[in-house]
mmCIF file of the N, C-alpha and C atoms, coordinates in Angstrom:
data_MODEL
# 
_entry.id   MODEL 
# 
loop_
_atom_site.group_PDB 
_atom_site.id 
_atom_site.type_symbol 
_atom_site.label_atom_id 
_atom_site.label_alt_id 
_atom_site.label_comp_id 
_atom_site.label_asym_id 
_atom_site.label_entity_id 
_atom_site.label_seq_id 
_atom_site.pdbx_PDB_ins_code 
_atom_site.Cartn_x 
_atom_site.Cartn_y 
_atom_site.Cartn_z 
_atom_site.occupancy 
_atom_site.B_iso_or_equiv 
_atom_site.pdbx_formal_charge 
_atom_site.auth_seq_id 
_atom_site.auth_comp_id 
_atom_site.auth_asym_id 
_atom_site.auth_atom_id 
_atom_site.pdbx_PDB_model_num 
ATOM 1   N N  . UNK A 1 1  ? 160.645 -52.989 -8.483 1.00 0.00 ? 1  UNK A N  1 
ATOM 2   C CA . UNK A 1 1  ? 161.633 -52.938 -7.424 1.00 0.00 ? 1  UNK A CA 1 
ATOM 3   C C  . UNK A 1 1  ? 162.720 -51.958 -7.837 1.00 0.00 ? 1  UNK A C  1 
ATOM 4   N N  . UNK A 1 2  ? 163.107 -51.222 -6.935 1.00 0.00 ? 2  UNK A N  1 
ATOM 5   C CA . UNK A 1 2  ? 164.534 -50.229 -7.049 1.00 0.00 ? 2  UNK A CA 1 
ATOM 6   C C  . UNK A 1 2  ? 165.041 -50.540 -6.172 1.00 0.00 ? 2  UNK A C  1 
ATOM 7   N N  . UNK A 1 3  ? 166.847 -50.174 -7.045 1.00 0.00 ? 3  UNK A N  1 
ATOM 8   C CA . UNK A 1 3  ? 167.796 -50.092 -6.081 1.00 0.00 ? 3  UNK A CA 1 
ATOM 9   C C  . UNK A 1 3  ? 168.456 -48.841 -6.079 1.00 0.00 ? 3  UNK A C  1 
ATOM 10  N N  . UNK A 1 4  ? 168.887 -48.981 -4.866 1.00 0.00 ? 4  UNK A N  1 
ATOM 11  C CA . UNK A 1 4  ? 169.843 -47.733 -4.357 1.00 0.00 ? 4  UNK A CA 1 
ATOM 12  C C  . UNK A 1 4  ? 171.043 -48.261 -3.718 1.00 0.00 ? 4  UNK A C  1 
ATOM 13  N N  . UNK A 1 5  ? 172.289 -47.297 -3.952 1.00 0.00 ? 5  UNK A N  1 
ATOM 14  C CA . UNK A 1 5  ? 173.665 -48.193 -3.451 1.00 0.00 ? 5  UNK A CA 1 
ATOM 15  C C  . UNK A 1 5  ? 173.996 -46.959 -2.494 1.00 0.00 ? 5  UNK A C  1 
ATOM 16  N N  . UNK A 1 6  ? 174.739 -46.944 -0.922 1.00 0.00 ? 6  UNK A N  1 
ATOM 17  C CA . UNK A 1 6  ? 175.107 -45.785 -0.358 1.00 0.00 ? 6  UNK A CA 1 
ATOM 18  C C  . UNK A 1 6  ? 175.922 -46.394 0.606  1.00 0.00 ? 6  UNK A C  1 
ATOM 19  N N  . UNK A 1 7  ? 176.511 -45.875 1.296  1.00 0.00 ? 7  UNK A N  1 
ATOM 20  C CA . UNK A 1 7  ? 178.144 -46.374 2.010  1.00 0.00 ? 7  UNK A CA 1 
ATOM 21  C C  . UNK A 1 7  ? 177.189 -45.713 3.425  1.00 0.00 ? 7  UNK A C  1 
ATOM 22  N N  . UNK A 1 8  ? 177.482 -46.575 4.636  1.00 0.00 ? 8  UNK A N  1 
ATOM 23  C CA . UNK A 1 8  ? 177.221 -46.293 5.735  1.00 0.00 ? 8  UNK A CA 1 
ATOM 24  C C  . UNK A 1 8  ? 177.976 -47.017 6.845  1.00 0.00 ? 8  UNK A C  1 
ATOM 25  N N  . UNK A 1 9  ? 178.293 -47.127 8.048  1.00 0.00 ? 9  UNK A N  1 
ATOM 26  C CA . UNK A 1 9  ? 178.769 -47.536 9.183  1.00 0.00 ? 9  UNK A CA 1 
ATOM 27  C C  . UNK A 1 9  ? 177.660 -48.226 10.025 1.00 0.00 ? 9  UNK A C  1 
ATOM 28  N N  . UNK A 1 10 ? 177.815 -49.001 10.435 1.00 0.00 ? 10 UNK A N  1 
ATOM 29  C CA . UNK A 1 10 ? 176.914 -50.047 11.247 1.00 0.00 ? 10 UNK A CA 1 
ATOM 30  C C  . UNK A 1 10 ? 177.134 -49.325 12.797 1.00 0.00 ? 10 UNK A C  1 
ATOM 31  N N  . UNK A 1 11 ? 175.832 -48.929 13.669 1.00 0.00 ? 11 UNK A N  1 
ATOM 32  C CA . UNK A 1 11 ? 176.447 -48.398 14.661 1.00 0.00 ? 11 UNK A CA 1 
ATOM 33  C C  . UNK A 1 11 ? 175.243 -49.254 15.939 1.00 0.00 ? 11 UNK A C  1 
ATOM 34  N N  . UNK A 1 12 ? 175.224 -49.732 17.002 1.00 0.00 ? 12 UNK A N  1 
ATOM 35  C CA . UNK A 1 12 ? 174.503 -50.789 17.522 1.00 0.00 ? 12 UNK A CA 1 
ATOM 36  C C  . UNK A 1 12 ? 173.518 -51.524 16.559 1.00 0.00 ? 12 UNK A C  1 
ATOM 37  N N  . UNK A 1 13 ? 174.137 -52.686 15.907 1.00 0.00 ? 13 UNK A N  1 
ATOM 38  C CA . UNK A 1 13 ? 173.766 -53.221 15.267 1.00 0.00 ? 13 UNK A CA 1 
ATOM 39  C C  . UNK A 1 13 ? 172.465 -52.881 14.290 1.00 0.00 ? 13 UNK A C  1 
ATOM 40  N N  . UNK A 1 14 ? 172.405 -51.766 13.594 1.00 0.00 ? 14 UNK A N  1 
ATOM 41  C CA . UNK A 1 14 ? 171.613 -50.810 13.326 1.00 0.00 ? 14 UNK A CA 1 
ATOM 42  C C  . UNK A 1 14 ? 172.475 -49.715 11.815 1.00 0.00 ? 14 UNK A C  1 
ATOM 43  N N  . UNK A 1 15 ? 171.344 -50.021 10.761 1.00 0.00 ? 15 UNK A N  1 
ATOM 44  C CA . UNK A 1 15 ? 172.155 -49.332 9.704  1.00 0.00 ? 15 UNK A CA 1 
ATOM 45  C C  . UNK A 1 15 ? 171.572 -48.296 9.461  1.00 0.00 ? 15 UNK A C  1 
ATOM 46  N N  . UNK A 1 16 ? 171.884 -47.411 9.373  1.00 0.00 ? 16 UNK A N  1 
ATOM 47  C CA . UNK A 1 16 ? 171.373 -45.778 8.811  1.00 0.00 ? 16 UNK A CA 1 
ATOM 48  C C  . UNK A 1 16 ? 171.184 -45.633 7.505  1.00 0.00 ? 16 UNK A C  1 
ATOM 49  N N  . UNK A 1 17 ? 169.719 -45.496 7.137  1.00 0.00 ? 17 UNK A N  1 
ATOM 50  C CA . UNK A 1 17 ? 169.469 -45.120 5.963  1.00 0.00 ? 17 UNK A CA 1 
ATOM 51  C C  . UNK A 1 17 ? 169.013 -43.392 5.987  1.00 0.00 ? 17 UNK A C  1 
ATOM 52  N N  . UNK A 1 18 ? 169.464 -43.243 4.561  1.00 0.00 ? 18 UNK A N  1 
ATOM 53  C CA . UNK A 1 18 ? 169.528 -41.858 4.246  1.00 0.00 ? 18 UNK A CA 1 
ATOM 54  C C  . UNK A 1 18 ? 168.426 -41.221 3.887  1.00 0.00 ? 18 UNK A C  1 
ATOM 55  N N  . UNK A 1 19 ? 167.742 -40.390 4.982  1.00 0.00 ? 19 UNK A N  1 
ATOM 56  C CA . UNK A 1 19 ? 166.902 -39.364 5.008  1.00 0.00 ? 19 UNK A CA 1 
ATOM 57  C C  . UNK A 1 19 ? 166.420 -39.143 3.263  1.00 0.00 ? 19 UNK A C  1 
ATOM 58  N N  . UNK A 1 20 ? 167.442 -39.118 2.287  1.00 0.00 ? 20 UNK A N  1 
ATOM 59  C CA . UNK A 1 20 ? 167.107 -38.442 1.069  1.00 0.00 ? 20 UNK A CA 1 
ATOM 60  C C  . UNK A 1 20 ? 166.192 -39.413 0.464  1.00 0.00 ? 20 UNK A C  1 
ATOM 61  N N  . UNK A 1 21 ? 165.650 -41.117 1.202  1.00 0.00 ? 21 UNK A N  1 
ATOM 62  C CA . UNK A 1 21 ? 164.906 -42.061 0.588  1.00 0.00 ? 21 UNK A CA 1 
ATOM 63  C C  . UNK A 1 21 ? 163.924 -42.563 0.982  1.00 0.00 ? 21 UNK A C  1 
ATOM 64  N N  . UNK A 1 22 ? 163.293 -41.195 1.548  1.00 0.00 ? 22 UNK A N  1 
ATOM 65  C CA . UNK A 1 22 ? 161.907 -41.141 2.046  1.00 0.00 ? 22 UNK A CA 1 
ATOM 66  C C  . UNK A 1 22 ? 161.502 -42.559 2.348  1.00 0.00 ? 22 UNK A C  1 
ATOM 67  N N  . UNK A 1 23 ? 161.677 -43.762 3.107  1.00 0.00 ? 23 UNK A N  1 
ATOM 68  C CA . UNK A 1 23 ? 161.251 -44.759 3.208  1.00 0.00 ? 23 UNK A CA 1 
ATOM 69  C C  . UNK A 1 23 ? 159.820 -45.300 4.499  1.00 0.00 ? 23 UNK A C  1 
ATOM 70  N N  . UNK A 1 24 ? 159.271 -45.310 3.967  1.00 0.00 ? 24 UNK A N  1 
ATOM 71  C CA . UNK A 1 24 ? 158.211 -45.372 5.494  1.00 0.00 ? 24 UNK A CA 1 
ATOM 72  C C  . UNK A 1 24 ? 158.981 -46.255 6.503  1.00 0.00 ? 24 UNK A C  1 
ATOM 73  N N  . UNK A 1 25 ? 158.607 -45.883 7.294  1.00 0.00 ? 25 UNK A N  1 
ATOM 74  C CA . UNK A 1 25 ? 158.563 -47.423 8.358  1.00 0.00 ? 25 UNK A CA 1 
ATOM 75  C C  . UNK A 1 25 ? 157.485 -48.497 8.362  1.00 0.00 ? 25 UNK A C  1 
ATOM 76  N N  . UNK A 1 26 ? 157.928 -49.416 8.365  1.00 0.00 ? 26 UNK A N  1 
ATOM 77  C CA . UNK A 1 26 ? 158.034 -51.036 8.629  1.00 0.00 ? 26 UNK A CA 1 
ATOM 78  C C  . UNK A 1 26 ? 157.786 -51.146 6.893  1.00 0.00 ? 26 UNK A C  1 
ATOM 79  N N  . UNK A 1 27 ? 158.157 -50.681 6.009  1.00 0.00 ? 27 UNK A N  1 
ATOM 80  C CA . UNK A 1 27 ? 158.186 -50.652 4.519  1.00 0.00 ? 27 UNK A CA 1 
ATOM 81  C C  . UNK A 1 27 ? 159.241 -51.918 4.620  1.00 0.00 ? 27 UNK A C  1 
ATOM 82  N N  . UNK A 1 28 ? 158.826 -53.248 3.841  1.00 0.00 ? 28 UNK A N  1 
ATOM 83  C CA . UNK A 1 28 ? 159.818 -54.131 3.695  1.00 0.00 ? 28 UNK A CA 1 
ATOM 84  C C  . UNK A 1 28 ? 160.637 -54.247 2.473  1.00 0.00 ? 28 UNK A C  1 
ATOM 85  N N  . UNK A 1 29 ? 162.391 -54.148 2.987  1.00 0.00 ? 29 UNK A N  1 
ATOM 86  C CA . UNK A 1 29 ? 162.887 -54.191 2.070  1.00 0.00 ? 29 UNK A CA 1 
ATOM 87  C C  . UNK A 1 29 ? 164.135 -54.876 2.262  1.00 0.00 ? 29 UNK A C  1 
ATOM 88  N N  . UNK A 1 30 ? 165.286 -55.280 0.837  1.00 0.00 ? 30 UNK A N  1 
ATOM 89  C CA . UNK A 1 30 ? 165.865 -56.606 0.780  1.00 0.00 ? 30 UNK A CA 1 
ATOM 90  C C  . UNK A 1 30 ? 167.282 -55.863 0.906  1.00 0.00 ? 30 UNK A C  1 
ATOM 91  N N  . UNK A 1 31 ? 168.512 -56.366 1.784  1.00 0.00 ? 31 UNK A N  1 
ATOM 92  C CA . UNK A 1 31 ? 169.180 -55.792 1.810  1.00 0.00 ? 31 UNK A CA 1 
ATOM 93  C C  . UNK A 1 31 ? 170.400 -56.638 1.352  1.00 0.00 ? 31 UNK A C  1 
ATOM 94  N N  . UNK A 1 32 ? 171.785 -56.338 0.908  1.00 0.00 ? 32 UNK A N  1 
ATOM 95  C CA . UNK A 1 32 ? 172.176 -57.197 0.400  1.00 0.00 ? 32 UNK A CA 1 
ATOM 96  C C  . UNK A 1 32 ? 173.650 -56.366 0.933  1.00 0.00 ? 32 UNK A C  1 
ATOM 97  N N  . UNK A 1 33 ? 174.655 -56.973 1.527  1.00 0.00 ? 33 UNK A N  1 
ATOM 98  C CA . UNK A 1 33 ? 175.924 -56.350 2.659  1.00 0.00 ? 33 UNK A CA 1 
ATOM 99  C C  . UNK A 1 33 ? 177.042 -57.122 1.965  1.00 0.00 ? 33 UNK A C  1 
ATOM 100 N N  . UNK A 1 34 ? 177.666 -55.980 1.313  1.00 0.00 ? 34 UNK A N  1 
ATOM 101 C CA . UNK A 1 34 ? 179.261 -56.371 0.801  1.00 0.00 ? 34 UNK A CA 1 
ATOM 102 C C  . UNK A 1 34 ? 180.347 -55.321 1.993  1.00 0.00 ? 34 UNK A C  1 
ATOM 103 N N  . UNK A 1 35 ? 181.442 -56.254 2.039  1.00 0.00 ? 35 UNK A N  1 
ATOM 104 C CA . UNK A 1 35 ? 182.098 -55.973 3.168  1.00 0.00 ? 35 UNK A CA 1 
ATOM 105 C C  . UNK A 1 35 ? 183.397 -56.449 3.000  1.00 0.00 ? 35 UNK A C  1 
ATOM 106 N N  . UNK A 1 36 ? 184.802 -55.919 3.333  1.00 0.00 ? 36 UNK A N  1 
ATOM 107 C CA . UNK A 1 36 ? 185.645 -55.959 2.792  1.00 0.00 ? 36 UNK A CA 1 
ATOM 108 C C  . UNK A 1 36 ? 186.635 -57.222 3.565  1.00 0.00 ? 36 UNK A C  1 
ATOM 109 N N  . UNK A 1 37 ? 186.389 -57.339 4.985  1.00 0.00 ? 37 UNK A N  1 
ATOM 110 C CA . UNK A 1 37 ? 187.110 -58.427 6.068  1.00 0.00 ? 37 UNK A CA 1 
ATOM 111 C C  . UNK A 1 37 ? 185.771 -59.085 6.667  1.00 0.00 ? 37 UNK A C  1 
ATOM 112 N N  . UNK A 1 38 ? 186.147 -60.055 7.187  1.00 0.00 ? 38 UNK A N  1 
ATOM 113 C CA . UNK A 1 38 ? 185.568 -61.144 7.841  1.00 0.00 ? 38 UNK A CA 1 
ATOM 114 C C  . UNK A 1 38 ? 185.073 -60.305 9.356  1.00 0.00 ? 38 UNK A C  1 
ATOM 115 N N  . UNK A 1 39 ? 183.349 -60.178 9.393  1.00 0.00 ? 39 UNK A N  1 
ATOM 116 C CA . UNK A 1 39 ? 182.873 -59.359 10.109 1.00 0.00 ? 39 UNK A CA 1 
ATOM 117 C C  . UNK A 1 39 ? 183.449 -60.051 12.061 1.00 0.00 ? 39 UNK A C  1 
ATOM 118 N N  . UNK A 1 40 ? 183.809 -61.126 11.953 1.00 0.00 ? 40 UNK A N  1 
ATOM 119 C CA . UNK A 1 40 ? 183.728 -61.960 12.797 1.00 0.00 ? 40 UNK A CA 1 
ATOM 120 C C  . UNK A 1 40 ? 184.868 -62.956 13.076 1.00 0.00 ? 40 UNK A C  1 
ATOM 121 N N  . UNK A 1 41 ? 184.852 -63.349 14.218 1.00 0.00 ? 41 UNK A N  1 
ATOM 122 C CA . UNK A 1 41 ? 186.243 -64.583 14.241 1.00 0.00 ? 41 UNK A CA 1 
ATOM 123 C C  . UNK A 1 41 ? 185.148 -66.268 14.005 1.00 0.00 ? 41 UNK A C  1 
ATOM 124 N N  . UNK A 1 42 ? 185.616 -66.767 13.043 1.00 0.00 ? 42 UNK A N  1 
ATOM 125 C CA . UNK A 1 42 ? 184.944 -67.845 13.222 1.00 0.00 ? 42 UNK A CA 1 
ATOM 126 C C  . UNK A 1 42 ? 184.331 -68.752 14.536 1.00 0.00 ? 42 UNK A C  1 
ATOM 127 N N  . UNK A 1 43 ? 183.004 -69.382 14.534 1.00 0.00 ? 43 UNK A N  1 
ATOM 128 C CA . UNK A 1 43 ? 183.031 -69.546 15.727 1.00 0.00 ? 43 UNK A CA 1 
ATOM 129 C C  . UNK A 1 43 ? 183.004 -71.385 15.691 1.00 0.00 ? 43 UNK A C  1 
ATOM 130 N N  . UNK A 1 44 ? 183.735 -71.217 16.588 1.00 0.00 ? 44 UNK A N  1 
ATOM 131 C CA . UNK A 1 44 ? 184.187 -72.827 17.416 1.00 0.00 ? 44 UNK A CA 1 
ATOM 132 C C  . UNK A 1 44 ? 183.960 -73.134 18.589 1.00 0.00 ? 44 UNK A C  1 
ATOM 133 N N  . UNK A 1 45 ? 183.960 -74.665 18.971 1.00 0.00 ? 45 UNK A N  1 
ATOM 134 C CA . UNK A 1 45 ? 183.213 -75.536 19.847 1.00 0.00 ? 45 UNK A CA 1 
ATOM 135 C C  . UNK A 1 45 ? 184.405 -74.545 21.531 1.00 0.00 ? 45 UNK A C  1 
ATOM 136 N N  . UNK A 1 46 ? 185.191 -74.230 20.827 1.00 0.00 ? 46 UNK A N  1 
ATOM 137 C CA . UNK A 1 46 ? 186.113 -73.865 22.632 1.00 0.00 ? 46 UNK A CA 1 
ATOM 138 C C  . UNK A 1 46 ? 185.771 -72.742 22.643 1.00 0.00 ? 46 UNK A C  1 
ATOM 139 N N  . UNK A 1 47 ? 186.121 -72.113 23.765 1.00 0.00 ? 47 UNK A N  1 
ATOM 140 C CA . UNK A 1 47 ? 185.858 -70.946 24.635 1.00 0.00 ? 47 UNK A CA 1 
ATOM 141 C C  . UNK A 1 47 ? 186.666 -70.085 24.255 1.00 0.00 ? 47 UNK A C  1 
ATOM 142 N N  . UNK A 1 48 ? 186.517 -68.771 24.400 1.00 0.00 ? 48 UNK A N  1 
ATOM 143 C CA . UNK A 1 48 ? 187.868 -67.853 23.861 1.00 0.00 ? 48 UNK A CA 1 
ATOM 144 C C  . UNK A 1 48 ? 188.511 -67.390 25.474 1.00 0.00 ? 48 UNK A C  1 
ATOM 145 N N  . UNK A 1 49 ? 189.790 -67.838 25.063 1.00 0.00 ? 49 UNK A N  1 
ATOM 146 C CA . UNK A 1 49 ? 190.657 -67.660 25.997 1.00 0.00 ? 49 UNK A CA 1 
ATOM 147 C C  . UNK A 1 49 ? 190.916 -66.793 26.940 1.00 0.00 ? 49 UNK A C  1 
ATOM 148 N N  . UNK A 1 50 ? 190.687 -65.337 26.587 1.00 0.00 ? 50 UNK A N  1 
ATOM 149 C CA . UNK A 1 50 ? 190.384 -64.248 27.091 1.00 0.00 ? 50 UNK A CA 1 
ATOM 150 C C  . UNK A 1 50 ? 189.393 -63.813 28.156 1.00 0.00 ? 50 UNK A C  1 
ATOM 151 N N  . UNK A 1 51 ? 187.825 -64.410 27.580 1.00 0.00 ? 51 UNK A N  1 
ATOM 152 C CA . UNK A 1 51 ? 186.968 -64.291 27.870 1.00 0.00 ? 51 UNK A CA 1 
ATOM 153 C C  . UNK A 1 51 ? 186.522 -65.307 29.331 1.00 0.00 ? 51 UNK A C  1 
ATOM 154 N N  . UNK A 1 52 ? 187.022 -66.609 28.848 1.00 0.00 ? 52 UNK A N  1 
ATOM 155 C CA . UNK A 1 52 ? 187.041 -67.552 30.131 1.00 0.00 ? 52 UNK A CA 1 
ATOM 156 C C  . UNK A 1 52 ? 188.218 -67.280 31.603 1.00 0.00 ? 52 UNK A C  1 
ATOM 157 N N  . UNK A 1 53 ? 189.230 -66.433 30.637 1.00 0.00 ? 53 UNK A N  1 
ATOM 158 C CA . UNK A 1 53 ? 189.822 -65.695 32.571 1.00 0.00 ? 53 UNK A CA 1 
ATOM 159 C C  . UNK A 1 53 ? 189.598 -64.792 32.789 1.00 0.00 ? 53 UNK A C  1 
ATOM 160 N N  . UNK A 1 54 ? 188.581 -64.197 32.362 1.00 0.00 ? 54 UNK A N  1 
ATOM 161 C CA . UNK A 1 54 ? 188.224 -63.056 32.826 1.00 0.00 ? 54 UNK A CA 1 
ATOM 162 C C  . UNK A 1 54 ? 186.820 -62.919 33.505 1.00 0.00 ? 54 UNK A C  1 
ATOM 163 N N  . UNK A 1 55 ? 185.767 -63.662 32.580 1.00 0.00 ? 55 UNK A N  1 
ATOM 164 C CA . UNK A 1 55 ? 184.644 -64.571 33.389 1.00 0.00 ? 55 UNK A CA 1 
ATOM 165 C C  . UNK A 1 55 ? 184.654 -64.644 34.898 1.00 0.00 ? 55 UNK A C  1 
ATOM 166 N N  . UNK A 1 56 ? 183.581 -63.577 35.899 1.00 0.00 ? 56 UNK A N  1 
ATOM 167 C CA . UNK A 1 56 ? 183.973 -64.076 37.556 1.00 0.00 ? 56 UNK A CA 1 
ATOM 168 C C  . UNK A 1 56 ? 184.680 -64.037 38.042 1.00 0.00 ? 56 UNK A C  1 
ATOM 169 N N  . UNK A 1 57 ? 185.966 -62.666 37.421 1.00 0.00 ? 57 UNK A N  1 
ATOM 170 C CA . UNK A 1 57 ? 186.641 -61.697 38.382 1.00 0.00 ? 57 UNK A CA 1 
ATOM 171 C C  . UNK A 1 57 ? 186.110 -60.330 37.722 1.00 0.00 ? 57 UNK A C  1 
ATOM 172 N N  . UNK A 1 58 ? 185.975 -59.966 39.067 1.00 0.00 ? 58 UNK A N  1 
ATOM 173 C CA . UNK A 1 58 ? 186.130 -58.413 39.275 1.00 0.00 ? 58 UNK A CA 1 
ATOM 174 C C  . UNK A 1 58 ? 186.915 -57.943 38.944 1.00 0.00 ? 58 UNK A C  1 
ATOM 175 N N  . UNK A 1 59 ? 186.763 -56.889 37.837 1.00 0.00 ? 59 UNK A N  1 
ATOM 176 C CA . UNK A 1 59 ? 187.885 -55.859 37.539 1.00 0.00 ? 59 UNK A CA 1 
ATOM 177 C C  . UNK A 1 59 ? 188.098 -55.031 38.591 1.00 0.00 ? 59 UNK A C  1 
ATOM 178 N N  . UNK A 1 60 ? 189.677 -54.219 38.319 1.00 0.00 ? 60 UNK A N  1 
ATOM 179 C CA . UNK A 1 60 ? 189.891 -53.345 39.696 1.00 0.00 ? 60 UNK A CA 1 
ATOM 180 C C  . UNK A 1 60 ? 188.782 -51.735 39.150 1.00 0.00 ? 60 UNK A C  1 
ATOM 181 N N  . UNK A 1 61 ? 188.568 -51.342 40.015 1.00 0.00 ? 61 UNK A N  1 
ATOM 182 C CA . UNK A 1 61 ? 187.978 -50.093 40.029 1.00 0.00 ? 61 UNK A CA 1 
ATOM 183 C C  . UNK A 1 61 ? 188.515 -49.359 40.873 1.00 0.00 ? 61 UNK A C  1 
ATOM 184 N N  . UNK A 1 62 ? 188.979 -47.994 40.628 1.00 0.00 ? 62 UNK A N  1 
ATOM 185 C CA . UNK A 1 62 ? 189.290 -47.577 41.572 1.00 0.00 ? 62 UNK A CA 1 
ATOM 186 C C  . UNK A 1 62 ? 188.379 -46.487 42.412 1.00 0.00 ? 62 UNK A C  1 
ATOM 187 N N  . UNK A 1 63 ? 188.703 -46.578 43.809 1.00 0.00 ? 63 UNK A N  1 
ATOM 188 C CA . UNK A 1 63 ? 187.757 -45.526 44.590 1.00 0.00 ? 63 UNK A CA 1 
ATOM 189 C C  . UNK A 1 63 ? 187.253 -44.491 44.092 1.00 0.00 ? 63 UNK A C  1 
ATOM 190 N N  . UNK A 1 64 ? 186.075 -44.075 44.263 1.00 0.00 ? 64 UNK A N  1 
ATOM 191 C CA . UNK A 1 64 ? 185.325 -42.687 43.369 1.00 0.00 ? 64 UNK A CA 1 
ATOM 192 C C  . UNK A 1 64 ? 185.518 -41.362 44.835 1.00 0.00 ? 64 UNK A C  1 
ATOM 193 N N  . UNK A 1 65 ? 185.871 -40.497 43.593 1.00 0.00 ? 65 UNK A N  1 
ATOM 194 C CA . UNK A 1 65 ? 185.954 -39.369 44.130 1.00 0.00 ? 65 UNK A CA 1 
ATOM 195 C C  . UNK A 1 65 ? 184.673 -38.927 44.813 1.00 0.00 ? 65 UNK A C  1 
ATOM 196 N N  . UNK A 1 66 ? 184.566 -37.759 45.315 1.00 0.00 ? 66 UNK A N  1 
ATOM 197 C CA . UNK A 1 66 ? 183.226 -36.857 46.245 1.00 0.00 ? 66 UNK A CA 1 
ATOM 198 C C  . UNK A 1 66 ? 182.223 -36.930 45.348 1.00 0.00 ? 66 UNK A C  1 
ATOM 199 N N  . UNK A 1 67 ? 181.035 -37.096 45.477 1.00 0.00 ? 67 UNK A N  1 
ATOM 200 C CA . UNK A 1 67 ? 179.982 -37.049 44.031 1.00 0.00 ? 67 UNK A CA 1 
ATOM 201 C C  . UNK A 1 67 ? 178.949 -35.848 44.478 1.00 0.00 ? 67 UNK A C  1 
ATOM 202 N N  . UNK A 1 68 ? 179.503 -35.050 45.440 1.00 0.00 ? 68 UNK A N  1 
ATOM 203 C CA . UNK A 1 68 ? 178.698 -33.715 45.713 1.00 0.00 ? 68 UNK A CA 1 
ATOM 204 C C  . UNK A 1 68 ? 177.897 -33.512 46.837 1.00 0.00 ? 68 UNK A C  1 
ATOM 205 N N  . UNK A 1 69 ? 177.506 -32.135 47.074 1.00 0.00 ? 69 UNK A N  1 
ATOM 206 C CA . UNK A 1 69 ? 176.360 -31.820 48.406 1.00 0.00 ? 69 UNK A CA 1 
ATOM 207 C C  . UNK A 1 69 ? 175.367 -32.124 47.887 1.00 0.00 ? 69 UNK A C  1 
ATOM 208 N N  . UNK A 1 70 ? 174.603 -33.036 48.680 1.00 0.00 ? 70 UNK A N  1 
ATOM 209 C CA . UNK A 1 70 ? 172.981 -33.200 48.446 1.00 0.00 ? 70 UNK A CA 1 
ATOM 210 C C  . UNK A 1 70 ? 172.256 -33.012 49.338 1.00 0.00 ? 70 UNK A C  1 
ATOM 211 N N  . UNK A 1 71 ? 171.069 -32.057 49.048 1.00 0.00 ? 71 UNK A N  1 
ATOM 212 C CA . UNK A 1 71 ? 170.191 -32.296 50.279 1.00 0.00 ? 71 UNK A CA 1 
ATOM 213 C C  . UNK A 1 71 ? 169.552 -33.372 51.010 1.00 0.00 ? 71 UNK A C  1 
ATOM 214 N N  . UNK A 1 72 ? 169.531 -33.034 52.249 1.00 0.00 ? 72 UNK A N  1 
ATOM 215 C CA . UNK A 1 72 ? 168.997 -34.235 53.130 1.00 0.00 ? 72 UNK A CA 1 
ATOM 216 C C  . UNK A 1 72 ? 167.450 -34.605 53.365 1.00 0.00 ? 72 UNK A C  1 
ATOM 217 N N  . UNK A 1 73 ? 166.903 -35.306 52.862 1.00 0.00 ? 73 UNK A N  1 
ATOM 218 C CA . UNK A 1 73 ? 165.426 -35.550 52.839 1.00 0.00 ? 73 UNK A CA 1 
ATOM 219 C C  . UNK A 1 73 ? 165.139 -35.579 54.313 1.00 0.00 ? 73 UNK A C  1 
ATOM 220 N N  . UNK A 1 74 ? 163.708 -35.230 54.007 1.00 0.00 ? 74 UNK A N  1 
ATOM 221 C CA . UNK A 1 74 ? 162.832 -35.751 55.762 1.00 0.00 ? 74 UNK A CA 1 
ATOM 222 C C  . UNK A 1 74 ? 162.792 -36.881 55.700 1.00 0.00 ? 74 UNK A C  1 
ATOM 223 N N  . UNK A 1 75 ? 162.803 -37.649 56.979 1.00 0.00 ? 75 UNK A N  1 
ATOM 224 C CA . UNK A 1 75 ? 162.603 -38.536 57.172 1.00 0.00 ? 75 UNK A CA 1 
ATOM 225 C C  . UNK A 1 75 ? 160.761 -38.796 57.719 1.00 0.00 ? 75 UNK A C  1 
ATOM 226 N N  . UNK A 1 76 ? 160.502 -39.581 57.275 1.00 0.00 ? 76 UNK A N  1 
ATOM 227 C CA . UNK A 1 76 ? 159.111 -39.900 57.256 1.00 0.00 ? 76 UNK A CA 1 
ATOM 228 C C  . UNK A 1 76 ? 158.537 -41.349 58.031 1.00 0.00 ? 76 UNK A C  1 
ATOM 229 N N  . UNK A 1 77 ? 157.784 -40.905 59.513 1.00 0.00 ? 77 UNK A N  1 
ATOM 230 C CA . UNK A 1 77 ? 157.388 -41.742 60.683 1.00 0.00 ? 77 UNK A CA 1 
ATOM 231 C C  . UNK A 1 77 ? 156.397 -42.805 59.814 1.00 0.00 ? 77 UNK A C  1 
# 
């Protein structure tokens, strides 16, 4: 077994390994995540406050501008 140590950013839940470690794909391997703050807010039995008034309203949007000339299709009998 080898290890290798390299600093990366988590970007959709998805870690980037470095091209320079030729790794096949679906090659299984053990990963081990040191991290400096608490990735997360602990989770508890209540609702987050935020999330429950905001839940089943519509945000405002505002009116969209012209979205361009398009041609007009045939219409088909």
């Amino acid at each position: 077994m080898q290890a290798v140590e390299f600093k990366t950013v988590i970007r959709n839940h998805a870690i980037q390994i470095p091209d320079s470690l030729h790794l096949d794909s679906g090659m299984p391997v053990k990963v081990v995540l040191l991290y400096s703050e608490s990735p997360r807010k602990p989770v508890s039995g209540d609702a987050d406050q935020e999330i429950a008034e905001y839940f089943g309203c519509l945000p405002y949007f505002p009116e969209r501008g012209e979205q361009g000339n398009f041609e007009q299709r045939l219409v088909i009998d």
